[in-house]
C-alpha positions, 0 to 999 in steps of 0.5 A: 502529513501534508495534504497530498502526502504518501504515508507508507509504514509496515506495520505488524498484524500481531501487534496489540494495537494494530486494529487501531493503528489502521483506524487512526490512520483511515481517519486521518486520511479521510479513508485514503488507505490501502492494505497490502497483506504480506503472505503470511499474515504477520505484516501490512503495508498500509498506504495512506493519503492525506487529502486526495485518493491514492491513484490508481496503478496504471499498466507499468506498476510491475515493470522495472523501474530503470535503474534497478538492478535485475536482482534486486527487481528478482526480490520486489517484483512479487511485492510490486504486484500484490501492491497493483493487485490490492490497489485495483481491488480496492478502486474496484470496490469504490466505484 
């Protein structure tokens, strides 16, 4: 990953290695991660940074991106908000 680079990867909870997964890529990105839990548990969304702090969701981070059809929105829109929701947590936590 380039410094700057986004790594984003959906990784199983249940999965043998998963805590180490997360703690290679927590020091691969000098901490620059971000975990987002799907409701039931069994997966992650894990944002990683190389380089730089993930930038903190503005107020348009749940608003539809143009161009995205309504239905698909429908489908994303809970998950672009868990997104927003676990990403002010953790700016909150760092300051």
């Amino acid at each position: 990953l380039h410094p700057g680079g986004l790594l984003v990867t959906n990784m199983h909870t249940g999965h043998a290695h998963f805590g180490v997964f997360i703690e290679r890529l927590r020091q691969s990105c000098d901490n620059h991660l971000l975990r987002v839990d799907d409701h039931d548990g069994s997966n992650t969304v894990a944002f990683a940074c190389k380089g730089m702090a993930l930038p903190k969701p503005g107020p348009t981070a749940t608003r539809k991106p143009s161009g995205m059809a309504d239905e698909v929105w429908k489908q994303l829109k809970s998950a672009f908000s868990r997104i927003a929701q676990a990403a002010e947590l953790k700016a909150s936590s760092t300051i």
